[in-house]
GUPARO-110782 format. One line per 3 residues: number of its first residue (from 1); for each residue x negated, y, z of N, C-alpha, C, O, CB. Coordinates in steps of 0.02 Angstrom, whole numbers, plus 50000, padded with zeros to 5 digits. Glycine has a CB too. Layout:
<sites>
NUM	X Y Z X Y Z X Y Z X Y Z X Y Z; ...
</sites>
This chain:
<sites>
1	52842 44625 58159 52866 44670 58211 52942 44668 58213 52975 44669 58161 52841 44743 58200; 52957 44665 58249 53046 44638 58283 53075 44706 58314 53033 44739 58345 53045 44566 58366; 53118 44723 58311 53165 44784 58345 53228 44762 58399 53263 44713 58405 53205 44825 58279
4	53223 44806 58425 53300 44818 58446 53335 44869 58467 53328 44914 58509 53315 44786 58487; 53383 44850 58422 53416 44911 58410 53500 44952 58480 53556 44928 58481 53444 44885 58321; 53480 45002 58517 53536 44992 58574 53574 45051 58572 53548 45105 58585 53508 44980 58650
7	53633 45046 58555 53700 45109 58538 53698 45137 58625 53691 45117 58683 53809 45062 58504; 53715 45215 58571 53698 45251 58641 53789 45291 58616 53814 45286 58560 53597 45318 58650; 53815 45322 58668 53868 45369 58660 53891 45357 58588 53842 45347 58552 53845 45445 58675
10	53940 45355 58559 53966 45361 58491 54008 45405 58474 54061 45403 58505 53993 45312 58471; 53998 45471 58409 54028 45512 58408 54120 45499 58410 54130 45452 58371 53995 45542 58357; 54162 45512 58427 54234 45505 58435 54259 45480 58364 54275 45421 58358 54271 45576 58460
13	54264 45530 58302 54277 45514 58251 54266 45442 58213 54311 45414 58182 54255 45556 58230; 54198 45417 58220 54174 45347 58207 54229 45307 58253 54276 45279 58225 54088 45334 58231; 54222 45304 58323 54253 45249 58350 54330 45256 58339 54358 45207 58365 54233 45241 58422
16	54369 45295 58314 54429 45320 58314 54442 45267 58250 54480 45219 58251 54439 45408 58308; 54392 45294 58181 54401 45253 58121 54401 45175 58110 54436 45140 58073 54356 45273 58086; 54339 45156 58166 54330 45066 58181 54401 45056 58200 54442 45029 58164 54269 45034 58254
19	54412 45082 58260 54486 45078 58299 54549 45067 58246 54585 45018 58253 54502 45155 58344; 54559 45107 58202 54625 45113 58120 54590 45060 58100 54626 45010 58101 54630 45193 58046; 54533 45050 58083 54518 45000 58031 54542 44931 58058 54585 44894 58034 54440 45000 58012
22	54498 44921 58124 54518 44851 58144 54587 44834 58130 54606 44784 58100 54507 44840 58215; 54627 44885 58158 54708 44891 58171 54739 44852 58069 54770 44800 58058 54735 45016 58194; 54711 44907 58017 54703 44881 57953 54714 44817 57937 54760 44782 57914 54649 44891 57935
25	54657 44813 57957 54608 44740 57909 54664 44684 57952 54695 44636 57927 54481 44722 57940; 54666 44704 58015 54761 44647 58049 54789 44619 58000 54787 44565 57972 54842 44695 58082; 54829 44696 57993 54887 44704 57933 54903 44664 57875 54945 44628 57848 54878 44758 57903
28	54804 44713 57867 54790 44674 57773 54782 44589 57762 54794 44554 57713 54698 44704 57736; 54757 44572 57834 54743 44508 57797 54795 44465 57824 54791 44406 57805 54669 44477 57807; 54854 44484 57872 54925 44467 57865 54954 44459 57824 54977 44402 57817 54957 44493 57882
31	54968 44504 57782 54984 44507 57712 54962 44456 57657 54993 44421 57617 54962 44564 57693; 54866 44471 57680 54848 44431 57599 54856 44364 57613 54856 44329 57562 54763 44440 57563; 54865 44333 57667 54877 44251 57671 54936 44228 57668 54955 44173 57648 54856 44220 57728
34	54977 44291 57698 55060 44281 57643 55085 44267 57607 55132 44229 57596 55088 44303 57621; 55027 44324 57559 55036 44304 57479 54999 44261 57446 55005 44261 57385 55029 44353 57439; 54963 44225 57471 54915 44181 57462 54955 44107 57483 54930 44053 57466 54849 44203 57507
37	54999 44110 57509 55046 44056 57512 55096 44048 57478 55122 43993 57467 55067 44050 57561; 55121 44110 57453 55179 44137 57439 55172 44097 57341 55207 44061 57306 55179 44241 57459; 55095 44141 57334 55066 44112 57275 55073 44032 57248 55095 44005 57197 55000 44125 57285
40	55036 44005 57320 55036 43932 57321 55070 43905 57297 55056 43874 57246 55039 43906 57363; 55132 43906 57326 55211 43882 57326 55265 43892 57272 55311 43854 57256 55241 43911 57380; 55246 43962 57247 55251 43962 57167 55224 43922 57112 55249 43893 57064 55233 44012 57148
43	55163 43930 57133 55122 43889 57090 55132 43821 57074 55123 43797 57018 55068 43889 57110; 55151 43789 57125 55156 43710 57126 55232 43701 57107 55253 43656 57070 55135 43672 57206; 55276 43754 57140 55342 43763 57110 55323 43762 57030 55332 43705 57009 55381 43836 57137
46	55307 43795 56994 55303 43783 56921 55282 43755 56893 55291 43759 56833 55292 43807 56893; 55228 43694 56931 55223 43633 56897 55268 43575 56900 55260 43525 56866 55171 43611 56912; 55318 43585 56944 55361 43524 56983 55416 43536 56941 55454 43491 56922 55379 43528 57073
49	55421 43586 56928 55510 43579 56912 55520 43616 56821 55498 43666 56793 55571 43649 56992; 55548 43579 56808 55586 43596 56720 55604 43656 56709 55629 43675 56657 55657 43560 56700; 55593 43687 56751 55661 43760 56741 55639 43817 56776 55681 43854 56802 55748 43746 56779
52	55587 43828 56779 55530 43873 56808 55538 43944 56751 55499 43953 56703 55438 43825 56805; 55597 43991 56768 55613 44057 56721 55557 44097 56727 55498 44091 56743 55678 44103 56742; 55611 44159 56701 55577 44235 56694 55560 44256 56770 55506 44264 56797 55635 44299 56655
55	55628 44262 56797 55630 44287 56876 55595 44249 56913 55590 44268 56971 55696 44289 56911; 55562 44188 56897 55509 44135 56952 55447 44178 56952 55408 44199 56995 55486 44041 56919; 55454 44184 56857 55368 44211 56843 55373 44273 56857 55326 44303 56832 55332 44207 56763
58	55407 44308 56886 55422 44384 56906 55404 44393 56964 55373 44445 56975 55488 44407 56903; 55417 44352 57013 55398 44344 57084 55333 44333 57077 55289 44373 57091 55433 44292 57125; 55325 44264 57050 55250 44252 57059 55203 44300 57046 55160 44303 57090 55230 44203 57023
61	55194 44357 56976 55177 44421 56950 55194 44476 57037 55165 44497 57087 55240 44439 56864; 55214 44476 57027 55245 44515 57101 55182 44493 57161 55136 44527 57183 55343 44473 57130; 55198 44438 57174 55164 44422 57225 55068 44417 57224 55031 44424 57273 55200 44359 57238
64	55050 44402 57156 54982 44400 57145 54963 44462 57148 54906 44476 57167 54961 44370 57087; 55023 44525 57124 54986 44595 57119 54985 44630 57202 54957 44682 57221 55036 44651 57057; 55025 44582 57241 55025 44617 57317 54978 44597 57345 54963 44631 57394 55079 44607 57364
67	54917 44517 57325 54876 44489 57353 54809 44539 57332 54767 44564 57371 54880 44413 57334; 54814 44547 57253 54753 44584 57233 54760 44646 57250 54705 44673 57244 54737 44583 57165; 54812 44695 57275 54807 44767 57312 54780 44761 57383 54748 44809 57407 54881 44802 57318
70	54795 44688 57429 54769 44679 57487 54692 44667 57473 54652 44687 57514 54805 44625 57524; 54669 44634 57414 54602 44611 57410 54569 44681 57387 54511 44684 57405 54591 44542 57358; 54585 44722 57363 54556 44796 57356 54548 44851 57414 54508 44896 57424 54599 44828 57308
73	54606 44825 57450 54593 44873 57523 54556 44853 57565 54528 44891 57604 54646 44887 57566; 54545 44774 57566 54494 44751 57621 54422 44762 57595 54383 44778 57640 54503 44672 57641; 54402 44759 57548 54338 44795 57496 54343 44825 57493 54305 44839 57447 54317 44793 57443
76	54372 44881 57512 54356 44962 57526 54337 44973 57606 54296 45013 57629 54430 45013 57506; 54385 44918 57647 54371 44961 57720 54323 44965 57748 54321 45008 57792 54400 44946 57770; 54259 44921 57738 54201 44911 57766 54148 44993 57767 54116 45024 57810 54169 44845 57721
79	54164 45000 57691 54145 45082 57684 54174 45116 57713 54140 45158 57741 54149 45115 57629; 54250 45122 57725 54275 45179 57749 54266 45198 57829 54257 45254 57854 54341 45174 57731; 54272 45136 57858 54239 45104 57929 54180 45142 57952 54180 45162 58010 54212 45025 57921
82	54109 45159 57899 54065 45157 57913 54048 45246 57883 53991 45271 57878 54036 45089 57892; 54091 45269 57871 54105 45326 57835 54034 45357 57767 53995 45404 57759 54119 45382 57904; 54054 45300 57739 54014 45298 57686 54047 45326 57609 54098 45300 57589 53992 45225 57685
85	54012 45385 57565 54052 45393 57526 54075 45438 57529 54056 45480 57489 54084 45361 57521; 54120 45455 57571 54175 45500 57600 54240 45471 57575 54264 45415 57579 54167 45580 57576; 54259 45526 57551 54343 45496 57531 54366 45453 57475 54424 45441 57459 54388 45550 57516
88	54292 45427 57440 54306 45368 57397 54339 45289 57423 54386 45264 57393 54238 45356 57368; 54313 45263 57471 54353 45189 57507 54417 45204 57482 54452 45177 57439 54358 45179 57604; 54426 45258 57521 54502 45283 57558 54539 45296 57479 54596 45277 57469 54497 45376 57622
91	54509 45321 57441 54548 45331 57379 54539 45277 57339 54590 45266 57307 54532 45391 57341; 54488 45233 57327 54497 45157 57294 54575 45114 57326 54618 45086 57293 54416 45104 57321; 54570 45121 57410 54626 45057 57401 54698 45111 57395 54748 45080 57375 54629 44987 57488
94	54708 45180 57409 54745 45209 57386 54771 45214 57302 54830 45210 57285 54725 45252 57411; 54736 45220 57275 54751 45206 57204 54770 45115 57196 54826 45094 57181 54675 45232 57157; 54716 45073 57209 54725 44999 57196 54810 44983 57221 54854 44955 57189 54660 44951 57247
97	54812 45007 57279 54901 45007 57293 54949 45030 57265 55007 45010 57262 54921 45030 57341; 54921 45081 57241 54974 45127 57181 54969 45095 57121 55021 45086 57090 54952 45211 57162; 54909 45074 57094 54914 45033 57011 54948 44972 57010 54963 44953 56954 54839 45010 56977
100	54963 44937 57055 54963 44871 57087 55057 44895 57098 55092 44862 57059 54896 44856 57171; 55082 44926 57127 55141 44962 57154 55188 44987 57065 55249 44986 57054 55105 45046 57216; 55140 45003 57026 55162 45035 56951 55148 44982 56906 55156 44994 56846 55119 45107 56925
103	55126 44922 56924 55128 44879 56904 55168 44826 56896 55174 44793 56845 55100 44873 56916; 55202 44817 56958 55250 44773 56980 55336 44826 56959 55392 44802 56956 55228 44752 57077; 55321 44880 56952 55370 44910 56943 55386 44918 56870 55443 44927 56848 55363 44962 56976
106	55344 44916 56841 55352 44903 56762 55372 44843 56737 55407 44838 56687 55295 44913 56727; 55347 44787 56777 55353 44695 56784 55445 44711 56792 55491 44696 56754 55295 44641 56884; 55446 44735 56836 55536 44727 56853 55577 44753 56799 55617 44722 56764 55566 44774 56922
109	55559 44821 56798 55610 44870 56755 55594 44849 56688 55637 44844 56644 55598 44956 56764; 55542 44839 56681 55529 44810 56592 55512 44883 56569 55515 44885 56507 55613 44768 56537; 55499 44934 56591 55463 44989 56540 55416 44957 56499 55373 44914 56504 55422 45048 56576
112	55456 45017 56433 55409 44994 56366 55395 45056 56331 55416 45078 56277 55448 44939 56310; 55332 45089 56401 55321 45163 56388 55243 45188 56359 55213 45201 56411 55336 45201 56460; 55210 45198 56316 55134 45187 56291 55102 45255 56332 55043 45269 56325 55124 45191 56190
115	55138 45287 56368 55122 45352 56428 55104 45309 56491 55046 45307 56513 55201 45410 56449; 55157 45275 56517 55152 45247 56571 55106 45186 56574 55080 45171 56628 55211 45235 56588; 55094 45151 56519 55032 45108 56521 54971 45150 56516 54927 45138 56557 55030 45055 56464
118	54960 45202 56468 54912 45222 56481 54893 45238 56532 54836 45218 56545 54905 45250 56456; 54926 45278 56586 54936 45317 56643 54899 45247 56679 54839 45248 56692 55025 45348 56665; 54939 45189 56692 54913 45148 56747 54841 45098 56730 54811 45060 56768 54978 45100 56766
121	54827 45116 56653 54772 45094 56638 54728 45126 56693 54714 45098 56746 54756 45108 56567; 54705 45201 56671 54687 45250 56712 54662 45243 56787 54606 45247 56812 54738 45286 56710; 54743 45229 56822 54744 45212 56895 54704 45173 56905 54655 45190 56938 54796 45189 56923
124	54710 45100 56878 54679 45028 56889 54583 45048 56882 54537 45033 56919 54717 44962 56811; 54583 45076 56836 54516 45109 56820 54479 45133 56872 54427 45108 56892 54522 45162 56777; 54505 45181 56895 54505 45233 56949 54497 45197 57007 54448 45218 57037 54565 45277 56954
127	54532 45143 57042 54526 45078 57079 54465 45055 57076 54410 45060 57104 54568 45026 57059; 54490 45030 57034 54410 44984 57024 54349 45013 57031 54307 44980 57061 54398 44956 56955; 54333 45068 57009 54277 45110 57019 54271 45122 57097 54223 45102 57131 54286 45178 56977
130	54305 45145 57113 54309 45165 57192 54291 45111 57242 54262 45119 57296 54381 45186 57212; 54312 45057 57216 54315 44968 57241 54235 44945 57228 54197 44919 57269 54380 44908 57178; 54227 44957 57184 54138 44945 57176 54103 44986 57202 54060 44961 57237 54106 44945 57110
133	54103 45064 57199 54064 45094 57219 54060 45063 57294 54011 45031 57312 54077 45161 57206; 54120 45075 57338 54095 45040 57405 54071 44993 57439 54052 44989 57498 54117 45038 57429; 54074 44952 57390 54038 44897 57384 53981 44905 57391 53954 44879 57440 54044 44868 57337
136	53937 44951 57340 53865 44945 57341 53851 44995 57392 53797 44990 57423 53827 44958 57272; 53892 45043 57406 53867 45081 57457 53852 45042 57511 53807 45074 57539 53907 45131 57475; 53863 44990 57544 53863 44941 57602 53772 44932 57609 53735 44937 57658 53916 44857 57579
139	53757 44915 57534 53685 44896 57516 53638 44947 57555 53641 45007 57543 53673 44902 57432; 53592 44918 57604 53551 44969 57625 53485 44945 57576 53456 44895 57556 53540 44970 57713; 53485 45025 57571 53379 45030 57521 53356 45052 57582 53389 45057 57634 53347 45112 57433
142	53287 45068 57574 53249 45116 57610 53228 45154 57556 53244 45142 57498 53193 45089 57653; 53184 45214 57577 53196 45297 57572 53174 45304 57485 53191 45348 57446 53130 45354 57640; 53137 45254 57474 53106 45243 57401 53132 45197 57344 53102 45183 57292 53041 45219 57410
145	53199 45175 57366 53223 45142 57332 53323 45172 57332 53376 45146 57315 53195 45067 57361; 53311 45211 57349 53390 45254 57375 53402 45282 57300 53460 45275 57283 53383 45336 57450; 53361 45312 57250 53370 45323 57190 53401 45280 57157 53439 45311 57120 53324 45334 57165
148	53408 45215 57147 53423 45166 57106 53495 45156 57140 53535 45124 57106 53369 45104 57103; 53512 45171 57188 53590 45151 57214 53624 45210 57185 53681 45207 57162 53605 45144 57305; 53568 45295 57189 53626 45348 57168 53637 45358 57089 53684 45387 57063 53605 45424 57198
151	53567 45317 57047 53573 45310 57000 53633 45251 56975 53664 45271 56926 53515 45307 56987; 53647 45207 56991 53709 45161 56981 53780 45180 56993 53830 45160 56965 53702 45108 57022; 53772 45235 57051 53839 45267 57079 53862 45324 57029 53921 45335 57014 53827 45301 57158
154	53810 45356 57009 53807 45413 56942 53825 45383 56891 53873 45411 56864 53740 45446 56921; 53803 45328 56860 53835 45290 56789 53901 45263 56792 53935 45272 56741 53795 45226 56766; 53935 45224 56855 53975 45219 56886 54030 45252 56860 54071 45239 56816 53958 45231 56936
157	54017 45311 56910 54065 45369 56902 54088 45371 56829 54144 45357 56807 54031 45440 56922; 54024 45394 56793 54034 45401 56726 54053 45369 56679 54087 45392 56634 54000 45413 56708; 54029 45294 56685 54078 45266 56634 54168 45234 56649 54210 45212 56610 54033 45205 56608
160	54169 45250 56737 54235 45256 56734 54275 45295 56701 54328 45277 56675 54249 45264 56777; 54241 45369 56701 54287 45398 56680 54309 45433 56622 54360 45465 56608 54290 45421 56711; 54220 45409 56574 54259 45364 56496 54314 45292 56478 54349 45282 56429 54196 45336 56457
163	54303 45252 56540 54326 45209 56521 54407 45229 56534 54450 45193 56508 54294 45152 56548; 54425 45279 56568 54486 45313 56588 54522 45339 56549 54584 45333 56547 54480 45355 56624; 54471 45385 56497 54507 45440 56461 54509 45394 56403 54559 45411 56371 54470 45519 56453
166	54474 45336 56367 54459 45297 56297 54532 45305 56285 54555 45341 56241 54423 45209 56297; 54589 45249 56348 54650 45248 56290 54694 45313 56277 54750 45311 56251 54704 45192 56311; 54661 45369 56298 54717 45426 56287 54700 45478 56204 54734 45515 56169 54710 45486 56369
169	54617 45447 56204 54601 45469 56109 54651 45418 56054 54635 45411 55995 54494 45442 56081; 54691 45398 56073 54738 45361 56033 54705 45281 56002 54650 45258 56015 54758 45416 55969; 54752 45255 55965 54743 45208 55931 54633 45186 55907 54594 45138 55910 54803 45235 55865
172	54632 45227 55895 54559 45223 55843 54524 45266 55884 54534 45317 55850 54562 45253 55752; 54482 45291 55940 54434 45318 55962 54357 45327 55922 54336 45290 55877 54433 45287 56017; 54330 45375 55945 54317 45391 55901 54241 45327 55880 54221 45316 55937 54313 45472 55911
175	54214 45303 55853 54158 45270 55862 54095 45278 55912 54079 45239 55956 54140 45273 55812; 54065 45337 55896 54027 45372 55936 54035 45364 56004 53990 45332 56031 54033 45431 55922; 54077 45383 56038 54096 45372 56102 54104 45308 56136 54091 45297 56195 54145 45398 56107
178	54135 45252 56075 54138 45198 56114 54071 45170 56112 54059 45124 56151 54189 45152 56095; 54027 45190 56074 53973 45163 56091 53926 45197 56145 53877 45170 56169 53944 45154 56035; 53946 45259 56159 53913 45304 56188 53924 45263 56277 53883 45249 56320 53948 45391 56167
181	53999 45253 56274 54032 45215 56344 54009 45172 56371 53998 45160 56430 54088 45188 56343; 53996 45132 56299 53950 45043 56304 53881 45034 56349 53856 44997 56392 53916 45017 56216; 53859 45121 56291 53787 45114 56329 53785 45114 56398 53749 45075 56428 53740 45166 56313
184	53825 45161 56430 53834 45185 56489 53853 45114 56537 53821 45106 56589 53890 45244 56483; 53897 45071 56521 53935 45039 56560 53886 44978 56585 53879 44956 56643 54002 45020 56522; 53840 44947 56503 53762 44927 56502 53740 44931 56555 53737 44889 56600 53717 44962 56463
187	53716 45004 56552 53642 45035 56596 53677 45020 56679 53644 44997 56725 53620 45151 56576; 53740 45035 56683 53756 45013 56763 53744 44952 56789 53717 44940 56843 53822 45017 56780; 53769 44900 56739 53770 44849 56772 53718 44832 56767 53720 44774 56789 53808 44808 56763
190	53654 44847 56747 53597 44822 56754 53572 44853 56823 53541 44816 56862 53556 44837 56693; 53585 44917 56839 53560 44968 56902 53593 44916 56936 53558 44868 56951 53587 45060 56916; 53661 44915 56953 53701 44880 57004 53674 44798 57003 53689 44778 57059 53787 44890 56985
193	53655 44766 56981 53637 44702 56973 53562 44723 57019 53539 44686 57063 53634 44671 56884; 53533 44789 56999 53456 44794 57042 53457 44798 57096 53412 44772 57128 53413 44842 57034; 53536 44853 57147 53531 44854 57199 53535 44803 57240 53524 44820 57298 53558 44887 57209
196	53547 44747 57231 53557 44691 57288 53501 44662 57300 53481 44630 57349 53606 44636 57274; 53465 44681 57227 53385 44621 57244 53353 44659 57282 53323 44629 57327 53324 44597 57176; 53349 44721 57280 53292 44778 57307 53311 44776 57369 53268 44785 57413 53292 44859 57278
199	53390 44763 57390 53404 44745 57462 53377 44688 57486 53367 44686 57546 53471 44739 57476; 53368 44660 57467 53341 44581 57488 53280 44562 57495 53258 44519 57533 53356 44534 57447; 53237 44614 57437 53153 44609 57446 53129 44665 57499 53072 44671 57521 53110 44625 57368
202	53187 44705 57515 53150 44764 57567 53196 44760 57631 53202 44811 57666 53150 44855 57533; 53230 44700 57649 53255 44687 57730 53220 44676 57755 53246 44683 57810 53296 44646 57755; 53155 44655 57768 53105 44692 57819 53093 44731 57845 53077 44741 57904 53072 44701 57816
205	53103 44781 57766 53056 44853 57805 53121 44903 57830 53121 44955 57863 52993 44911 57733; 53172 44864 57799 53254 44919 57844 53241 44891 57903 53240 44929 57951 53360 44901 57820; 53231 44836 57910 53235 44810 58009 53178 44831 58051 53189 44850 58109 53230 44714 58027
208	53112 44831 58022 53065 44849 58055 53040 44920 58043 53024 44954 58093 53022 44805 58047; 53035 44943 57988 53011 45032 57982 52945 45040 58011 52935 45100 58005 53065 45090 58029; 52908 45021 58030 52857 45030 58068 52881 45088 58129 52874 45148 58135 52796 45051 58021
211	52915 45031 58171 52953 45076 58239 52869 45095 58295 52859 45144 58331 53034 44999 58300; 52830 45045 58284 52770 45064 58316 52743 45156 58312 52723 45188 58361 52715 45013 58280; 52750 45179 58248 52724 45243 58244 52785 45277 58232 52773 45335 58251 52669 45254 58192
214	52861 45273 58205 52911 45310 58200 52968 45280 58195 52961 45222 58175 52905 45348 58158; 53021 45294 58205 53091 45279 58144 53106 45308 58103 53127 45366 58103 53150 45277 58158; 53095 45255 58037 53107 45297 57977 53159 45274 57957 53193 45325 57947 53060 45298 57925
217	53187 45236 57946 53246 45229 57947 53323 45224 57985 53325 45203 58043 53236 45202 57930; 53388 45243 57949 53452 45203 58004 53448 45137 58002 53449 45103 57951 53533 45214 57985; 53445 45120 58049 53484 45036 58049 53536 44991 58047 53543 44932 58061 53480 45014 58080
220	53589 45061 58017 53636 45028 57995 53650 45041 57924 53666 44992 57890 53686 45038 58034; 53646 45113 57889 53641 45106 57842 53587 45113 57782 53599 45115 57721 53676 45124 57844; 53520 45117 57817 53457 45116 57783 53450 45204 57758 53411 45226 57716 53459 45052 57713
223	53490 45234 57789 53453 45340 57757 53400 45323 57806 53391 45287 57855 53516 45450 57785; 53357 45383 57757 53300 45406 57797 53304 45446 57849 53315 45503 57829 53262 45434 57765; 53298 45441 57920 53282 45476 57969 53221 45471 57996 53193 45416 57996 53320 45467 58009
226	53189 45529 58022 53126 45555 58062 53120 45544 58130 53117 45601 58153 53121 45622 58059; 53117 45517 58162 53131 45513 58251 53060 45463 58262 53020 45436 58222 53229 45462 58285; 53068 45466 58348 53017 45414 58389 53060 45356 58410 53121 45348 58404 52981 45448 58462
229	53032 45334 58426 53058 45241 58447 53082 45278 58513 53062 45333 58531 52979 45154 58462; 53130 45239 58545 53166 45247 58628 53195 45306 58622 53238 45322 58663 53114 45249 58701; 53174 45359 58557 53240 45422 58574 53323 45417 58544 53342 45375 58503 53211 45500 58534
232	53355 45457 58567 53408 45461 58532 53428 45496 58490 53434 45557 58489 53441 45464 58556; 53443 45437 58431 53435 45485 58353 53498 45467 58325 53528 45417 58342 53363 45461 58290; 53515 45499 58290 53604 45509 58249 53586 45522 58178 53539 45558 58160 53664 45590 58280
235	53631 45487 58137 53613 45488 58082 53671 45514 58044 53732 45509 58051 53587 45429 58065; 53627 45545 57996 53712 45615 57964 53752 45583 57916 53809 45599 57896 53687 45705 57907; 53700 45516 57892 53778 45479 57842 53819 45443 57874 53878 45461 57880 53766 45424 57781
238	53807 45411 57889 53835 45352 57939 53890 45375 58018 53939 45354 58049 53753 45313 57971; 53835 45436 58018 53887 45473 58078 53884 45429 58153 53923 45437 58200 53982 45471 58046; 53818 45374 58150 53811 45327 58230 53762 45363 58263 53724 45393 58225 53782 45239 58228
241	53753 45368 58311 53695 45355 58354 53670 45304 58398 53706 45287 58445 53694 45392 58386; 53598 45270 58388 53586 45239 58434 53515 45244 58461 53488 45299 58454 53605 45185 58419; 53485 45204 58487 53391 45203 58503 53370 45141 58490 53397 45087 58502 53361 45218 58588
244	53309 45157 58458 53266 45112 58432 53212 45063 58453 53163 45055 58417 53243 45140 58401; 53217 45033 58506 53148 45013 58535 53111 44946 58518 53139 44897 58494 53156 45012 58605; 53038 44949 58535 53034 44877 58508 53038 44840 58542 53024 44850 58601 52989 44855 58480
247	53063 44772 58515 53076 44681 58550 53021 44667 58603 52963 44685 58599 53062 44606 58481; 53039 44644 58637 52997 44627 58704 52943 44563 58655 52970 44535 58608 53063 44585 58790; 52880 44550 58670 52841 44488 58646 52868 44449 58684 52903 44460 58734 52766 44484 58648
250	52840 44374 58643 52852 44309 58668 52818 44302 58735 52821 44250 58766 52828 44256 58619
</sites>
């Protein structure tokens, strides 16, 4: 059974966000091919020439950390686009720019502060978490398999934010905990390794739902909704509306 799926009216807020984002992702990937040249040209600069310093490798450091803050904001926007999450996207590439920004600023000035590394350990942490979570949020389940994404997003959370606080118990933490972290960090990536397959063995039933007797699902981001085929139904995560009808036969 085949669908098709036809956007009806779109609430303002959604199209306002596509609208910034597109505008974004311009910007961002202006930037990242910038530095992606910028990289290049260093790079081959320091194989070519004898005398490749501190201040070469300073730039180059410089410039890889402006490519990987662009590569964190464009892996966030797809979520933020789709208003998934809420204010996590938006705070992954916010932080990733700031760790990335306290990074390069420590690269220059040469701080040799065990506060301020810790501190941007933290940040980078905090990034990254935010950077993955939206990631998997992208993943559509259907209604029986939505546990295993909030279960990955819950460990997630959590062993970020052991893995956050570890360097501030000092030198020697305590044992217990780091193993306690381990387990935790484990059990995610096994959840997160599950959500993509469970996406892949159940894109069928996100595309089709059995639209013949209902819509049970969004079709864009796989929540469960209740509706009839041909009505107009809005969905409260995602924040779209469209109608559902089925594909004309051959």
């Amino acid at each position: 059974m085949s669908v098709v799926t036809s956007h009806v009216l779109q609430i303002s807020p959604p199209r306002e966000r596509r609208s910034v984002g597109r505008r974004v992702r311009r910007v961002a990937l202006a930037i990242f091919f910038a530095s992606v040249a910028v990289n290049a040209a260093l790079g081959i600069y320091a194989l070519v020439t004898p005398d490749f310093g501190e201040t070469q490798s300073k730039i180059l450091a410089t410039s890889l950390c402006v490519t990987a803050a662009v590569v964190v904001a464009l892996a966030c926007e797809p979520a933020w686009e789709r208003a998934l999450l809420g204010p996590v996207p938006y705070a992954g590439a916010i932080l990733g720019g700031t760790g990335f920004a306290l990074a390069v600023f420590a690269l220059w000035s040469e701080i040799d502060s065990e506060v301020y590394a810790k501190s941007l350990s933290s940040v980078m942490t905090a990034a990254t978490a935010c950077t993955v979570a939206s990631l998997l949020a992208l993943v559509r389940l259907p209604a029986r398999h939505r546990w295993v994404l909030v279960v990955a997003l819950t460990l997630l959370a959590l062993g970020a934010t052991m893995f956050a606080i570890a360097p501030w118990l000092g030198d020697d933490p305590p044992d217990t905990y780091l193993r306690s972290m381990g387990v935790v960090l484990i059990a995610f990536a096994a959840f997160a390794v599950t959500v993509p397959v469970l996406h892949w063995i159940d894109r069928a039933t996100i595309v089709a739902a059995d639209v013949t007797d209902a819509v049970r699902y969004c079709p864009h981001c796989g929540m469960a909704i209740a509706g009839a085929p041909g009505s107009p139904l809005h969905c409260a995560r995602c924040d779209r509306a469209f109608v559902v009808t089925p594909a004309a036969g051959p």
